[in-house]
Biopython code that builds the backbone (N, CA, C, O; Angstrom):
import numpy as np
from Bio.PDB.StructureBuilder import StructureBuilder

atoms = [
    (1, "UNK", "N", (-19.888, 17.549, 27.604)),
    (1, "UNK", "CA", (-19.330, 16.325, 27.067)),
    (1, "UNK", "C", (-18.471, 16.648, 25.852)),
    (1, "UNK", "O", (-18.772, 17.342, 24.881)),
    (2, "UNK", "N", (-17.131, 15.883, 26.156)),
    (2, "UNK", "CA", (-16.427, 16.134, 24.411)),
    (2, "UNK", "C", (-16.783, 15.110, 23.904)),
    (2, "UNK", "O", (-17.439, 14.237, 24.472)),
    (3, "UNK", "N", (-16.240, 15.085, 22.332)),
    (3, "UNK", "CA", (-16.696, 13.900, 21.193)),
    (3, "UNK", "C", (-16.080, 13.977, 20.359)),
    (3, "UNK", "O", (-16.033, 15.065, 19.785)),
    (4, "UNK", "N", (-15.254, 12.803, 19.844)),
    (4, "UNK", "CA", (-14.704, 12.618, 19.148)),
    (4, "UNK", "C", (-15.215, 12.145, 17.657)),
    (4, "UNK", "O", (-15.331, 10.927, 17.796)),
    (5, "UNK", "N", (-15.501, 12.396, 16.600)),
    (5, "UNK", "CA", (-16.155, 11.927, 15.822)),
    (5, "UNK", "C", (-15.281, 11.076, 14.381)),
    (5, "UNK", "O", (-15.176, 11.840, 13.421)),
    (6, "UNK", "N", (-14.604, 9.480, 14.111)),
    (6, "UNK", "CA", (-13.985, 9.115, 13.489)),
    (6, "UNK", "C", (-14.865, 8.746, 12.081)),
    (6, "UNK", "O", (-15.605, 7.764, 12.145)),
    (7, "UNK", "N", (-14.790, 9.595, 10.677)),
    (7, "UNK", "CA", (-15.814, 8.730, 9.624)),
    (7, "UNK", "C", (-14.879, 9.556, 8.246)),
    (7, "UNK", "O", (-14.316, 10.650, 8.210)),
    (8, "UNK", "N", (-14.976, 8.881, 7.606)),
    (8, "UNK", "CA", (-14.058, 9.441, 6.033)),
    (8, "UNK", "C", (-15.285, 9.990, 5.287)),
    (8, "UNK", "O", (-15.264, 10.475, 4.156)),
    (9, "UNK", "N", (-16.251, 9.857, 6.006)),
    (9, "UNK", "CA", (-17.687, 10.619, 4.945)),
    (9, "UNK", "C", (-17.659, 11.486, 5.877)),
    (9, "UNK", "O", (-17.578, 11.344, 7.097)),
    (10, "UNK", "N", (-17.752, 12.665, 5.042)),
    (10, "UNK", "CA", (-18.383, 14.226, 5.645)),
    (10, "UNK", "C", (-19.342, 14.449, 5.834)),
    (10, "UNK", "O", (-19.610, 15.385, 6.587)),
    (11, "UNK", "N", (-20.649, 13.438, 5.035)),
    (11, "UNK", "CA", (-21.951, 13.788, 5.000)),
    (11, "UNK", "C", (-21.974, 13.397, 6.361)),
    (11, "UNK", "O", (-22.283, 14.268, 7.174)),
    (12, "UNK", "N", (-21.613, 11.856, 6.916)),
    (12, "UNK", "CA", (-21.535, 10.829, 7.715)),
    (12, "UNK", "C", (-21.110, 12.074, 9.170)),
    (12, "UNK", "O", (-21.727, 12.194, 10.228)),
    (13, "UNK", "N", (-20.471, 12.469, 8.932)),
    (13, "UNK", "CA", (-19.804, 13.277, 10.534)),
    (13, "UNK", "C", (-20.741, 14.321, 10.261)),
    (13, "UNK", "O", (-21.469, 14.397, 11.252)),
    (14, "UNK", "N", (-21.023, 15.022, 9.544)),
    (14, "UNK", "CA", (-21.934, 16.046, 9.613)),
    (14, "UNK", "C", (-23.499, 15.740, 10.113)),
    (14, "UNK", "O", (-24.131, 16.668, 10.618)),
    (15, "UNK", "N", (-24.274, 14.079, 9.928)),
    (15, "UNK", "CA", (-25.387, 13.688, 10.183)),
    (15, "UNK", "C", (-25.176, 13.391, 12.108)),
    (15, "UNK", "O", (-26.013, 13.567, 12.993)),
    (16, "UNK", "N", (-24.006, 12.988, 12.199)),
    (16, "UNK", "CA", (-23.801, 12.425, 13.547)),
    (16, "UNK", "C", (-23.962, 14.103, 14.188)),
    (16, "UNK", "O", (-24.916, 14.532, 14.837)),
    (17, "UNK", "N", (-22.727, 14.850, 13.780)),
    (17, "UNK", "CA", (-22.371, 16.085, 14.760)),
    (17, "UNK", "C", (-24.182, 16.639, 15.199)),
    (17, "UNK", "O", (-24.358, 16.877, 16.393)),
    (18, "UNK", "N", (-25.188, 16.782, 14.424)),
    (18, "UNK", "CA", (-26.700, 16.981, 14.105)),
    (18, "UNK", "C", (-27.277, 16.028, 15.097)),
    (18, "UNK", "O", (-28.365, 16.297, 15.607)),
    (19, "UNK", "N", (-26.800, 15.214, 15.333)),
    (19, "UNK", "CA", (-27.516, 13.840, 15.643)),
    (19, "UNK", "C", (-27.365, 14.518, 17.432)),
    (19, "UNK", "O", (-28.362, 14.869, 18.063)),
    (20, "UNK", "N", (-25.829, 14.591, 18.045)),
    (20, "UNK", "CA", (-25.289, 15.205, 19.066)),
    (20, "UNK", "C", (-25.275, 16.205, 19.909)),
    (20, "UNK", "O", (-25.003, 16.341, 21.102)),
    (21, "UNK", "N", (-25.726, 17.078, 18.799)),
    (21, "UNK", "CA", (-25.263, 18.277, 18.780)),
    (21, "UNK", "C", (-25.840, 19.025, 20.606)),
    (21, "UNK", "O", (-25.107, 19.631, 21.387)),
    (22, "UNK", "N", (-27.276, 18.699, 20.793)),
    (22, "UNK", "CA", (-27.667, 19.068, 21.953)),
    (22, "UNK", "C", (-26.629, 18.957, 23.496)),
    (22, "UNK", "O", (-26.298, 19.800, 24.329)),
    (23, "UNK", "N", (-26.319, 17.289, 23.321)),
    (23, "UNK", "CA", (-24.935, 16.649, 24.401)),
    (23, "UNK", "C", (-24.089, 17.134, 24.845)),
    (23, "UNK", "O", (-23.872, 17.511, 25.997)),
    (24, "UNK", "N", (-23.164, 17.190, 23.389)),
    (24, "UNK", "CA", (-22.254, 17.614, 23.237)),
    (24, "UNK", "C", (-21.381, 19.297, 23.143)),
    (24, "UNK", "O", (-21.712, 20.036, 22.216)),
    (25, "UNK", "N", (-20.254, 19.797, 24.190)),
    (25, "UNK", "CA", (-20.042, 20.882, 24.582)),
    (25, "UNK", "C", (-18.625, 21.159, 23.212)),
    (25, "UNK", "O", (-18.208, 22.241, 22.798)),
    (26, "UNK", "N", (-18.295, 20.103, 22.906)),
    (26, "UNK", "CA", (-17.063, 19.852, 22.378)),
    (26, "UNK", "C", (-17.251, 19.241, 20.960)),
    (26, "UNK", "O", (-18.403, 18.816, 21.052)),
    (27, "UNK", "N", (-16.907, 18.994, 19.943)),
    (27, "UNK", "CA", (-17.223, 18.157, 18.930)),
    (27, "UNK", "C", (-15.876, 17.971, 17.782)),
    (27, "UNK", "O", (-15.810, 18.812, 16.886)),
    (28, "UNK", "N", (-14.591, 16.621, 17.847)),
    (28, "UNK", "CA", (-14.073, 17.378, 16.723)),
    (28, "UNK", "C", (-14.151, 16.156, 16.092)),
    (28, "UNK", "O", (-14.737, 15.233, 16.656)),
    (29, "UNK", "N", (-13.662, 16.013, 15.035)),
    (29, "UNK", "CA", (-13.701, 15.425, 13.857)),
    (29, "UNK", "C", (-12.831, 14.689, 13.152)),
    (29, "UNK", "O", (-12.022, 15.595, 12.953)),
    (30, "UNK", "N", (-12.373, 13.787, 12.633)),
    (30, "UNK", "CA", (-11.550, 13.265, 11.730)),
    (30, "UNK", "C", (-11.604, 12.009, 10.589)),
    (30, "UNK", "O", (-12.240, 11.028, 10.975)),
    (31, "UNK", "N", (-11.205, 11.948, 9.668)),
    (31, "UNK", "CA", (-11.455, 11.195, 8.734)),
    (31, "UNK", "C", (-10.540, 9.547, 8.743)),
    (31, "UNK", "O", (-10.653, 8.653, 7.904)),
    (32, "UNK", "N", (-9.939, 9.555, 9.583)),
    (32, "UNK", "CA", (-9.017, 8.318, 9.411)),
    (32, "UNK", "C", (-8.642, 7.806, 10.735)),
    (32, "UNK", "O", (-8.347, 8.706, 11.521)),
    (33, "UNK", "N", (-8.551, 6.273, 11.337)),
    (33, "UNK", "CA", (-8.072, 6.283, 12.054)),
    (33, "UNK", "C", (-6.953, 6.281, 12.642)),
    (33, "UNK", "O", (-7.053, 6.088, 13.853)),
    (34, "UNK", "N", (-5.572, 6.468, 12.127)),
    (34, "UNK", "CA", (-4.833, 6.793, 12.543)),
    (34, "UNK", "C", (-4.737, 8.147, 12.672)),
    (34, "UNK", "O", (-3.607, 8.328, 13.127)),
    (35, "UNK", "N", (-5.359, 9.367, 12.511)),
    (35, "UNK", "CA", (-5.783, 10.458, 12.929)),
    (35, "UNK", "C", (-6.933, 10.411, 14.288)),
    (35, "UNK", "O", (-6.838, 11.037, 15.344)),
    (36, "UNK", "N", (-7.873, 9.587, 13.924)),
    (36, "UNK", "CA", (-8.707, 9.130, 14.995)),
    (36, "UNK", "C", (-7.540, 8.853, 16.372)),
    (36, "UNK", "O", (-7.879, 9.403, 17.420)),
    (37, "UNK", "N", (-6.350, 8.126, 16.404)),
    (37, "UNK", "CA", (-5.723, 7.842, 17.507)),
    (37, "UNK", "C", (-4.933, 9.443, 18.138)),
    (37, "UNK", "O", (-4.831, 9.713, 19.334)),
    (38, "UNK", "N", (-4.533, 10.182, 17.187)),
    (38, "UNK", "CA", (-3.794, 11.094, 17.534)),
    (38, "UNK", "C", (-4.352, 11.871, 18.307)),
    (38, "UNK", "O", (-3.903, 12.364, 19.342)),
    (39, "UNK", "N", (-5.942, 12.083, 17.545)),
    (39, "UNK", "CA", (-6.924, 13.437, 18.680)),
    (39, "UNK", "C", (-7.413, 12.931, 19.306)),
    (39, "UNK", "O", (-8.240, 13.648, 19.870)),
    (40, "UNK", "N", (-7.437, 11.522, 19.769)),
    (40, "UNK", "CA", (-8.121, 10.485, 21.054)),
    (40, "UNK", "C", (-6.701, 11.341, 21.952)),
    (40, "UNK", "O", (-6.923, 12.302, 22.689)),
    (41, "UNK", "N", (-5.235, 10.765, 21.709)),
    (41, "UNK", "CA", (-4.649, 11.364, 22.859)),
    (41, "UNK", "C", (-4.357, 12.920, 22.840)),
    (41, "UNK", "O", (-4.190, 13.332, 23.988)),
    (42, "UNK", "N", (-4.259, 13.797, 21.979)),
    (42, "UNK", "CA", (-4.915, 15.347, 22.310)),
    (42, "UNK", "C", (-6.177, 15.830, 22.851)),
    (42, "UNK", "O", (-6.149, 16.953, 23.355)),
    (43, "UNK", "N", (-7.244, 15.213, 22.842)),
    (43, "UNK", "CA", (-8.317, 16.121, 22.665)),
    (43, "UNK", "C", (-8.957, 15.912, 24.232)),
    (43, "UNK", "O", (-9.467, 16.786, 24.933)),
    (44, "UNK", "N", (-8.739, 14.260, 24.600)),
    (44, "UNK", "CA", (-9.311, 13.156, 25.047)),
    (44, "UNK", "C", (-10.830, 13.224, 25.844)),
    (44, "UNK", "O", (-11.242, 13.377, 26.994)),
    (45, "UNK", "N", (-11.362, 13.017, 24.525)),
    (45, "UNK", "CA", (-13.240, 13.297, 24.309)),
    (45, "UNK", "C", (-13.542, 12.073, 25.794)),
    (45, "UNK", "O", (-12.692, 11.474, 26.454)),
    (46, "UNK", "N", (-14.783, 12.052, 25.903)),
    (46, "UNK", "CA", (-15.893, 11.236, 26.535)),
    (46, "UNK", "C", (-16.205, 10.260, 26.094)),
    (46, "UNK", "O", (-16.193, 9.189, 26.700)),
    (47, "UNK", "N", (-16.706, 10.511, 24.417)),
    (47, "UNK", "CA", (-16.705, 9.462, 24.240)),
    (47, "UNK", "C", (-16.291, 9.546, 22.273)),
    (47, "UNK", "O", (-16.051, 10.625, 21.731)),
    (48, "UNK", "N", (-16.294, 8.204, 21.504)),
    (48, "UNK", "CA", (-15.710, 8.306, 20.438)),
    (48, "UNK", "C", (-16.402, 7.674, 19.709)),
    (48, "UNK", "O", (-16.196, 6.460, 19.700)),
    (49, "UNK", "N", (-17.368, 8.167, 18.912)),
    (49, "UNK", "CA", (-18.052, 7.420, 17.310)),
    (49, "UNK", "C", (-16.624, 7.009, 16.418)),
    (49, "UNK", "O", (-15.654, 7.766, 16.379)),
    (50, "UNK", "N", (-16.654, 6.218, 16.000)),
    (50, "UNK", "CA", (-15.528, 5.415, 15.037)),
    (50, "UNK", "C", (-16.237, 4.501, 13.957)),
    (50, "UNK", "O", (-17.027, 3.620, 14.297)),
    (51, "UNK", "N", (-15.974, 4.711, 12.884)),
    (51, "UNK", "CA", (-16.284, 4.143, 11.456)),
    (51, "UNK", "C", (-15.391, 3.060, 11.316)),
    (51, "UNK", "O", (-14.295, 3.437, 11.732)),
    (52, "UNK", "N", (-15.357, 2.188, 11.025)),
    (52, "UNK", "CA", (-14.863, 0.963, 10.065)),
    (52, "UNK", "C", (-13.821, 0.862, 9.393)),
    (52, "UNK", "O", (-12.609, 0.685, 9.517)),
    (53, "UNK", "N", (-14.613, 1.022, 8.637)),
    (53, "UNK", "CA", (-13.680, 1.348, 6.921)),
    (53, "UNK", "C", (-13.146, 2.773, 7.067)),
    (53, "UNK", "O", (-13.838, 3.791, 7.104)),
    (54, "UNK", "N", (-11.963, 2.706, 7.137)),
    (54, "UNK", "CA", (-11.202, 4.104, 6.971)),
    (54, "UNK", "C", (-9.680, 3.861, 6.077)),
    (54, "UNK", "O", (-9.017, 2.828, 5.984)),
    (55, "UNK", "N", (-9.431, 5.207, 5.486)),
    (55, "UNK", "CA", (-8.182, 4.822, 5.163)),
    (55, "UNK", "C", (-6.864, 5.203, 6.254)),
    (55, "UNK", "O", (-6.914, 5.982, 7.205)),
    (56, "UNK", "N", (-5.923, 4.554, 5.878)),
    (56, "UNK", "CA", (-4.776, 4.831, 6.791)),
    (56, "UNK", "C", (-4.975, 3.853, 7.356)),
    (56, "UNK", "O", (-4.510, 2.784, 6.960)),
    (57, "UNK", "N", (-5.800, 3.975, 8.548)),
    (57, "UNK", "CA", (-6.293, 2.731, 9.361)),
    (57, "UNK", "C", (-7.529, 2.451, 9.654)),
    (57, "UNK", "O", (-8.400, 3.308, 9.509)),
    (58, "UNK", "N", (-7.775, 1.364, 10.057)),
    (58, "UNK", "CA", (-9.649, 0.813, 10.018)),
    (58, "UNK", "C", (-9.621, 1.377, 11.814)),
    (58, "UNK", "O", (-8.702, 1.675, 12.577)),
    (59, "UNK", "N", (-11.120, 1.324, 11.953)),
    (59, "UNK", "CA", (-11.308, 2.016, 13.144)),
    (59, "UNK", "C", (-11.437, 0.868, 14.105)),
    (59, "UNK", "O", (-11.698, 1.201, 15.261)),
    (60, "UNK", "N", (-11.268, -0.812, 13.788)),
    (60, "UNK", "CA", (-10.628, -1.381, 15.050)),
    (60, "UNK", "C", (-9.598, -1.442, 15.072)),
    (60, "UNK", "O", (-9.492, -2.091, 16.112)),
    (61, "UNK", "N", (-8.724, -1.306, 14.785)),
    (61, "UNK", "CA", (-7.541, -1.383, 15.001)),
    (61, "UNK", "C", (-6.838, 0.534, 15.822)),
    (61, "UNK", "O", (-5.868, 0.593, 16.578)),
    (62, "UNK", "N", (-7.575, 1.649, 15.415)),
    (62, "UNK", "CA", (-7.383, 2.636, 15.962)),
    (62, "UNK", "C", (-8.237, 2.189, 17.627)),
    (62, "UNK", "O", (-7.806, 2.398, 18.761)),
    (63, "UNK", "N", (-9.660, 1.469, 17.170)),
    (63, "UNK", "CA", (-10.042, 1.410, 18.572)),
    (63, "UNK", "C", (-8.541, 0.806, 19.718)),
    (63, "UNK", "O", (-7.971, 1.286, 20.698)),
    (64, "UNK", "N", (-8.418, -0.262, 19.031)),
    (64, "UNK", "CA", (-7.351, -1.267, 19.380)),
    (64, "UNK", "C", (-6.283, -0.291, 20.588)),
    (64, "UNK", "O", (-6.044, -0.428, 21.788)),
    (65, "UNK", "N", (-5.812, 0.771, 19.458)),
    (65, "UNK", "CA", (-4.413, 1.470, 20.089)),
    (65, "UNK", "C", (-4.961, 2.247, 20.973)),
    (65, "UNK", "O", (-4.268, 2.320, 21.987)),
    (66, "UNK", "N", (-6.315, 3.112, 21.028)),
    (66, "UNK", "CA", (-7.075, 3.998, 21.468)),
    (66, "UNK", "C", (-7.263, 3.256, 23.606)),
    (66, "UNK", "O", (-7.197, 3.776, 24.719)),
    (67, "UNK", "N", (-7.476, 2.008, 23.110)),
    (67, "UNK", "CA", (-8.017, 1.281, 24.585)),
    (67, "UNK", "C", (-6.213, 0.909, 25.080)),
    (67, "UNK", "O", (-5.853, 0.782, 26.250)),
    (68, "UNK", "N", (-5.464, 0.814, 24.082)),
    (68, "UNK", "CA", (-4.034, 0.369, 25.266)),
    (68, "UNK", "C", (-3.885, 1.905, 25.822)),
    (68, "UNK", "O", (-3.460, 2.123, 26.956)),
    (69, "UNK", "N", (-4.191, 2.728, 25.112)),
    (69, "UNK", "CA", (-3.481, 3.890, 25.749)),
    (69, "UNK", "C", (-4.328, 4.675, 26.972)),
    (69, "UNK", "O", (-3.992, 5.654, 27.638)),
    (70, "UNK", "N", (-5.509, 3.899, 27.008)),
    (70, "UNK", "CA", (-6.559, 4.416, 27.734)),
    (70, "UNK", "C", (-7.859, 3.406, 28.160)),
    (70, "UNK", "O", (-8.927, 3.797, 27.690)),
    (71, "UNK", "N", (-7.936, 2.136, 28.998)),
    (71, "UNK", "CA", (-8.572, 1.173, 28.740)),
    (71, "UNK", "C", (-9.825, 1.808, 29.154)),
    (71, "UNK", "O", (-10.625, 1.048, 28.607)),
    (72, "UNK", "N", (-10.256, 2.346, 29.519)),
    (72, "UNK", "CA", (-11.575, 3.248, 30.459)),
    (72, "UNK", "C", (-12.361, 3.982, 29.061)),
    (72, "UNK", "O", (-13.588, 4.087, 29.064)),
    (73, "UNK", "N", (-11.511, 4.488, 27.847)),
    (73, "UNK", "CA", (-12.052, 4.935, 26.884)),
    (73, "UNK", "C", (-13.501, 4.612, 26.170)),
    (73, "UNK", "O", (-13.752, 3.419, 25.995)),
    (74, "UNK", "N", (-14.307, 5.418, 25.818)),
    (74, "UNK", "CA", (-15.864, 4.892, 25.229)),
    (74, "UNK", "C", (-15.491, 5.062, 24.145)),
    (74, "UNK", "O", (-15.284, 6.210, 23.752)),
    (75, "UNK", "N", (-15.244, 3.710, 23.136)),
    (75, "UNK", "CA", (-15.412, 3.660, 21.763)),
    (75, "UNK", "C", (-16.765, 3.361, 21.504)),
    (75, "UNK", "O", (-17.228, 2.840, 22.518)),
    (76, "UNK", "N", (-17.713, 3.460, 20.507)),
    (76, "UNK", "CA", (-18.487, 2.975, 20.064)),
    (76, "UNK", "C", (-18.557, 2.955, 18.436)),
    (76, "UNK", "O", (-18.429, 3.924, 17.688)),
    (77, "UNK", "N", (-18.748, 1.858, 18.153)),
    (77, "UNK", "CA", (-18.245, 2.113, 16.780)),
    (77, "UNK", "C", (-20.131, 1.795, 15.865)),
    (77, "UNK", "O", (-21.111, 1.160, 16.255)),
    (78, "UNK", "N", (-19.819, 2.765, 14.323)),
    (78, "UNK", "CA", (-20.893, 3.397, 13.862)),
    (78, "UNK", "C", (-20.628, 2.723, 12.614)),
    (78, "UNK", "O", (-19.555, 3.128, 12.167)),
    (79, "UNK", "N", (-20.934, 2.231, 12.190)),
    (79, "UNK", "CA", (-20.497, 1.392, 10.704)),
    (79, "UNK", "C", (-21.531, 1.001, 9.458)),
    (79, "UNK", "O", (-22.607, 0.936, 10.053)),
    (80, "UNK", "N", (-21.716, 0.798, 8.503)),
    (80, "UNK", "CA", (-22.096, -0.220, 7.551)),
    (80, "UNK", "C", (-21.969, -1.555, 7.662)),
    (80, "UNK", "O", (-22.837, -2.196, 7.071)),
    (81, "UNK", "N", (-21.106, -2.196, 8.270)),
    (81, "UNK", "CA", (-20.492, -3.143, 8.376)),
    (81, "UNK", "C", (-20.818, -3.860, 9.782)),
    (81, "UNK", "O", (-20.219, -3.744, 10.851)),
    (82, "UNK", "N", (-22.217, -4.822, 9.382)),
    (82, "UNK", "CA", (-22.739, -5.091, 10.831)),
    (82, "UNK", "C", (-22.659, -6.450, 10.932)),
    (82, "UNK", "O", (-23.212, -6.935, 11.919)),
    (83, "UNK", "N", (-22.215, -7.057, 10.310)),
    (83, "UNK", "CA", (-22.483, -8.704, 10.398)),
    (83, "UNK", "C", (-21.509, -9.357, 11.915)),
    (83, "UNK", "O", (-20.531, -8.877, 12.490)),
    (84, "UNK", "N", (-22.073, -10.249, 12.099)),
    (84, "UNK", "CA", (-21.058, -10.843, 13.346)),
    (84, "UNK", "C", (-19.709, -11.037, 13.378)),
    (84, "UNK", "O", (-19.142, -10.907, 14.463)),
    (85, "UNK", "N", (-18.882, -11.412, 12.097)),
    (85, "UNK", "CA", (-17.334, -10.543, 12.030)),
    (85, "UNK", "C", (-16.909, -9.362, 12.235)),
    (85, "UNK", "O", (-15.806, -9.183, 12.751)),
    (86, "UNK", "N", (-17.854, -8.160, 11.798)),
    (86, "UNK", "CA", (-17.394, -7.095, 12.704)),
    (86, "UNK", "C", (-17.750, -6.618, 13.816)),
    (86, "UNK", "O", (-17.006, -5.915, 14.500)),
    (87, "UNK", "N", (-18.866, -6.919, 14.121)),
    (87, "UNK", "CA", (-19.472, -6.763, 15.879)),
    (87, "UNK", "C", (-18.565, -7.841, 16.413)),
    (87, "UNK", "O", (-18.564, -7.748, 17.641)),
    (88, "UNK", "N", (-18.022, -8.533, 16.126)),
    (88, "UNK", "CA", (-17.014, -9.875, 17.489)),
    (88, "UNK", "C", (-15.785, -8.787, 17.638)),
    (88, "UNK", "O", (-15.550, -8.173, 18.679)),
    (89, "UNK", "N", (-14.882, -8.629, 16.141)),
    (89, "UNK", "CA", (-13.431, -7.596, 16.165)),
    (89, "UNK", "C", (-13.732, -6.498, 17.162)),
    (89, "UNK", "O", (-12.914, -6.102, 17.992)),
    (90, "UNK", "N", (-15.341, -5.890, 16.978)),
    (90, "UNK", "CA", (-15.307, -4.715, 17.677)),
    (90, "UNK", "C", (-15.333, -4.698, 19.145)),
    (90, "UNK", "O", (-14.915, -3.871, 19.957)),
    (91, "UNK", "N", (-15.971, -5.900, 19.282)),
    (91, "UNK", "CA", (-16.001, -6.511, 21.078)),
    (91, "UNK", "C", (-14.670, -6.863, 21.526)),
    (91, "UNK", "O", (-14.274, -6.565, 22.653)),
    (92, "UNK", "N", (-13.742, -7.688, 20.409)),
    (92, "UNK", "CA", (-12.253, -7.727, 21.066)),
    (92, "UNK", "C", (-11.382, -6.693, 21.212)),
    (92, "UNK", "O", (-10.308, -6.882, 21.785)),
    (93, "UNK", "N", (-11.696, -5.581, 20.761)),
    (93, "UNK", "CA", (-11.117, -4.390, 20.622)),
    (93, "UNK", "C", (-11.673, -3.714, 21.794)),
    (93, "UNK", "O", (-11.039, -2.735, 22.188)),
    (94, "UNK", "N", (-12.378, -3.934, 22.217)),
    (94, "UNK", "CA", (-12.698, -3.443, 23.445)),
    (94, "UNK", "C", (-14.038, -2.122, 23.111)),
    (94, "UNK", "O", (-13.944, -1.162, 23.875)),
    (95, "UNK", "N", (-15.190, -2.043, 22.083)),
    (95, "UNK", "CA", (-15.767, -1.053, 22.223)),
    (95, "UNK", "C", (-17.030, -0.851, 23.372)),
    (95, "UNK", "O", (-17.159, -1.894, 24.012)),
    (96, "UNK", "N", (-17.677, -0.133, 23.659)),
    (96, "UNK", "CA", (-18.707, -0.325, 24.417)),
    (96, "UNK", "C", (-19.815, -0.249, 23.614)),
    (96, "UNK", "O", (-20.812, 0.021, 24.283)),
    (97, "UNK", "N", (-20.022, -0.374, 22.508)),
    (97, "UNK", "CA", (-21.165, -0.532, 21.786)),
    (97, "UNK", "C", (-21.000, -0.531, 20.557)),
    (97, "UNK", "O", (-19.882, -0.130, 20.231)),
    (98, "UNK", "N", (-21.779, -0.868, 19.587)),
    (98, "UNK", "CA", (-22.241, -0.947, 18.091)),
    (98, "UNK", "C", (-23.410, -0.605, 17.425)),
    (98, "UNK", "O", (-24.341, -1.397, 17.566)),
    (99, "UNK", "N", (-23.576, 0.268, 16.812)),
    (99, "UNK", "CA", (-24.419, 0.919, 15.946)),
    (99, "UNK", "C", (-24.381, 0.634, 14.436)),
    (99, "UNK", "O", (-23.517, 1.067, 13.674)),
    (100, "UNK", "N", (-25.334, -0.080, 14.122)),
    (100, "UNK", "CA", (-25.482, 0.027, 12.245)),
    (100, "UNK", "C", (-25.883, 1.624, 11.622)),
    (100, "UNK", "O", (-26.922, 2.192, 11.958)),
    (101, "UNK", "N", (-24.980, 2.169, 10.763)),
    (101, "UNK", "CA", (-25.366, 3.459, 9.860)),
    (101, "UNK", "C", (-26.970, 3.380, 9.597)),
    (101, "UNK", "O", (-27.489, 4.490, 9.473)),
    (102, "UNK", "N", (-27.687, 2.471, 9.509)),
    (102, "UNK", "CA", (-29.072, 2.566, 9.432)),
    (102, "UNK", "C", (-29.700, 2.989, 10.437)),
    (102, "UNK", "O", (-30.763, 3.556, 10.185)),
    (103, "UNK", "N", (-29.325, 2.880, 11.749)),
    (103, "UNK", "CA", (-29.919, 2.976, 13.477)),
    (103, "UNK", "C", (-29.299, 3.847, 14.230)),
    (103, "UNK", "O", (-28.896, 3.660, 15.379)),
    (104, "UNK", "N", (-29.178, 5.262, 13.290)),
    (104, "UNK", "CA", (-28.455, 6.234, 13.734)),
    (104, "UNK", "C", (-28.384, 7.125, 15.151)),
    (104, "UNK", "O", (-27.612, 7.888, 15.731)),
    (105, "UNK", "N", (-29.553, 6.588, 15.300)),
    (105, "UNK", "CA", (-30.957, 7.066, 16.498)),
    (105, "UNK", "C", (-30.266, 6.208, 18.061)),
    (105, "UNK", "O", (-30.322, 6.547, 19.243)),
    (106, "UNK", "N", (-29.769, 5.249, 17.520)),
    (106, "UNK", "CA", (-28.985, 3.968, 18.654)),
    (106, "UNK", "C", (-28.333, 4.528, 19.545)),
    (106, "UNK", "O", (-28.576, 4.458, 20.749)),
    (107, "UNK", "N", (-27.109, 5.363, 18.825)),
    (107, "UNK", "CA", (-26.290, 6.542, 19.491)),
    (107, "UNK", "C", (-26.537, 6.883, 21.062)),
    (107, "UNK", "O", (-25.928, 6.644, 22.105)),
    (108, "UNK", "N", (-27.719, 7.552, 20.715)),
    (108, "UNK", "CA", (-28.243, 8.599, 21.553)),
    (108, "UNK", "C", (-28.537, 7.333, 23.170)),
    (108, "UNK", "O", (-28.952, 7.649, 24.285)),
    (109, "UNK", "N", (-28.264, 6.411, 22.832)),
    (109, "UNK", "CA", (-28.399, 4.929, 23.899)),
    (109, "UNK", "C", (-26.981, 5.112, 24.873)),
    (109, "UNK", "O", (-26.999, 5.156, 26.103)),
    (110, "UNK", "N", (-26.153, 5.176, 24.289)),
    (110, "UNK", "CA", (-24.837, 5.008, 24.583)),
    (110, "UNK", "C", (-24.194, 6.269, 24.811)),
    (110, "UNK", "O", (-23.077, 6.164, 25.318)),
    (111, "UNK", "N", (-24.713, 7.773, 24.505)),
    (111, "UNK", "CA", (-24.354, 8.841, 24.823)),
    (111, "UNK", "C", (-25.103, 9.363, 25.749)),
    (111, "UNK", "O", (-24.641, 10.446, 26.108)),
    (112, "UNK", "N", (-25.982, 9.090, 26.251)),
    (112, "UNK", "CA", (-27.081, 10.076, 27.416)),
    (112, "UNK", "C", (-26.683, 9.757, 28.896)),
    (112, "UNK", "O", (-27.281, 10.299, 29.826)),
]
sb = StructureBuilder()
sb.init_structure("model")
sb.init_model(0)
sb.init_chain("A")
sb.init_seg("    ")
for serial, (resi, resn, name, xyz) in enumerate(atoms, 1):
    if name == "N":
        sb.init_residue(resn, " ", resi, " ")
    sb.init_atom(name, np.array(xyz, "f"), 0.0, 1.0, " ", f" {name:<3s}", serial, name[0])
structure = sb.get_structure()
């Protein structure tokens, strides 16, 4: 399996890559989503952890560009940011799931 991993925290991609690590054959990384979109169409992982809050661009809106260019794509997005305004954006954006940074363990639901 490849994996794309989108989070501006290092600790944050470093707990996930740990979290994966067994799955996953492939693992790369990036801090932003408009970087997040670029190695979605280079790399083109299995599936894609995506953070929120990013700079450059927020990770629905990378989800956003990520699903025109590829509607079949597994976003799942990994956030702080759990309230029903961002779980609805993340459903119109097309992700296949949502994970709170607290329920890190969730993941492993949506990757097996």
């Amino acid at each position: 399996m490849k994996l794309l991993i989108a989070d501006d925290n290092e600790k944050m991609r470093t707990m996930l890559k740990k979290l994966v690590k067994g799955l996953a054959d492939e693992i790369v990384e990036c801090n932003d989503g408009k970087e997040a979109v670029a190695m979605y169409a280079k790399f083109r992982p299995d599936y894609v952890l995506m953070d929120i809050q990013m700079k450059e661009m927020d990770g629905i809106t990378a989800t956003k560009l990520i699903k025109q260019s590829n509607p079949a794509a597994k976003v799942i997005i990994v956030s702080n940011f759990s309230d029903q305004k961002f779980r609805n954006a993340a459903g119109n954006a097309g992700v296949m799931g949502f994970v709170p940074k607290e329920n890190l363990l969730d993941v492993l639901n949506f990757v097996i």
